[in-house]
N, C-alpha and C positions, 0 to 999 in steps of 0.2 A: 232722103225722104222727109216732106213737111210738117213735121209734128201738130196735129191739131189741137188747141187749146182747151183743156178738159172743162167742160162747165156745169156747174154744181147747181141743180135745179130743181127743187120741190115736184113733186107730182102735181098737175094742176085741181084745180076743185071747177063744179061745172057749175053753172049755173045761167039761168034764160036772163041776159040783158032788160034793160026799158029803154024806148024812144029817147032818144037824144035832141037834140039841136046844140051844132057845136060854130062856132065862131072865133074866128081869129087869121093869124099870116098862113100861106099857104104857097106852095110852088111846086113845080113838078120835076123828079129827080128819080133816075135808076142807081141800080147797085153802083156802079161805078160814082156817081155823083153825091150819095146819100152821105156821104162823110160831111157835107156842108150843112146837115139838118140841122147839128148846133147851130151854128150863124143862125137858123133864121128862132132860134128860141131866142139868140140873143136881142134878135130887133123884135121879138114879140112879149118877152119879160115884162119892159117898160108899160106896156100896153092893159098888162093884169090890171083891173078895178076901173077902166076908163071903158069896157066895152057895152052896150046899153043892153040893158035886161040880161047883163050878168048874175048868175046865181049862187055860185058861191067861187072860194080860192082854185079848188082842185084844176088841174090843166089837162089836157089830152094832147096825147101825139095821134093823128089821125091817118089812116094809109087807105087811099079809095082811090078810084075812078083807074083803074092800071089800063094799059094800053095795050096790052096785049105781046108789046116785046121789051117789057121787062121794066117799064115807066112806069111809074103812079104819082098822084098826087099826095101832100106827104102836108097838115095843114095841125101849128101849132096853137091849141084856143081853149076854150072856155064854154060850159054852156051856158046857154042862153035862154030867155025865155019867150023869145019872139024876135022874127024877123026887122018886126017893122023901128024907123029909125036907126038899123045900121049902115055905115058907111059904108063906103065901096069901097076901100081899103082891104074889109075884111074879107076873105074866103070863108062860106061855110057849109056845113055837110049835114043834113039827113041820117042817124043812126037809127034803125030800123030796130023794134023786139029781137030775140035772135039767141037762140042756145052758143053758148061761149064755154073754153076753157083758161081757165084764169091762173097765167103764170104770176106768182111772186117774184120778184128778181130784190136782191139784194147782192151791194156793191159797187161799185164803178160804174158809172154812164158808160165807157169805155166797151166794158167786157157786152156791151150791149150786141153789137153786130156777130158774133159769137152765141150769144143768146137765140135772136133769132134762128140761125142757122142751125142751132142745133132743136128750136123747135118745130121748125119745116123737115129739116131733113132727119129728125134721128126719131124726133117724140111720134109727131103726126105719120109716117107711117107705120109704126108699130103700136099705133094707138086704137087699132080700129074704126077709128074717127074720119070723116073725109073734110077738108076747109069747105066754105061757103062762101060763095059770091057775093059777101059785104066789107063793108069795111073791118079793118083789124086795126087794135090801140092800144096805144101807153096811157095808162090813168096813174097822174101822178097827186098824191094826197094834199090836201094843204099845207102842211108842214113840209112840204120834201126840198130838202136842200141837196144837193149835191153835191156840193161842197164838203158837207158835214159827214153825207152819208146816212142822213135820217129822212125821216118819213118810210110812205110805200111807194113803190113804183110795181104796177101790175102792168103783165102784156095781156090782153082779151083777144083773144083768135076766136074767129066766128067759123062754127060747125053746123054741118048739116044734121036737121035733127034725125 
């Protein structure tokens, strides 16, 4: 039998989201393919401080637009403070207001897909809570190194209110 990996996880705090505008690399990737998300942090690193009407350090992992068998778009960025003069390089997304539970994770980038799974399948439904048809994200702080193991890394999962 497969021992599942126990993962140690705060109670979330809730709170209503603000509008976003997020910009940055972007590709689309299901469960099987999502191991390659690093890679695209790695060609989007370089890119922090160069994107126009960037607003501060913080980055987002962004997961929207899913396909319905198990696809999503998966887009590493920055917000922004207007569309106009970005590249088309960049992918970017629309974050809508939006009642959120806000995981803290600490520890390993690693134990991340672990994370997830245990807040789809273990938290959310014995949560009372139902997900919402928006996007769900990593906000990572400006200090957050991963390397080090410092800053904050939050997951936001968007709830129905």
């Amino acid at each position: 039998m497969d021992e599942q990996a126990r993962v140690e996880l705060a109670e979330p705090r809730f709170e209503h989201g603000h509008f976003l505008l997020i910009a940055g690399l972007g590709g689309r990737f299901t469960q099987e393919t999502a191991g390659d998300i690093p890679d695209l942090w790695e060609k989007f690193i370089p890119e922090i401080g160069k994107i126009p009407g960037q607003k501060s350090e913080v980055t987002y992992g962004i997961c929207c637009n899913p396909d319905g068998q198990g696809g999503f778009e998966y887009i590493a960025g920055v917000e922004i403070s207007k569309l106009d003069d970005l590249p088309e390089k960049y992918r970017w997304v629309e974050v809508q207001p939006q009642k959120y539970a806000v995981f803290e994770h600490k520890g390993s980038l690693d134990k991340l897909p672990e994370v997830f799974q245990y807040i789809w399948h273990t938290w959310l439904p014995q949560s009372g809570h139902e997900a919402a048809d928006a996007p769900e994200f990593e906000r990572y702080s400006e200090d957050y190194n991963p390397k080090l193991n410092t800053g904050v890394l939050e997951i936001w999962l968007p709830l129905k209110a």
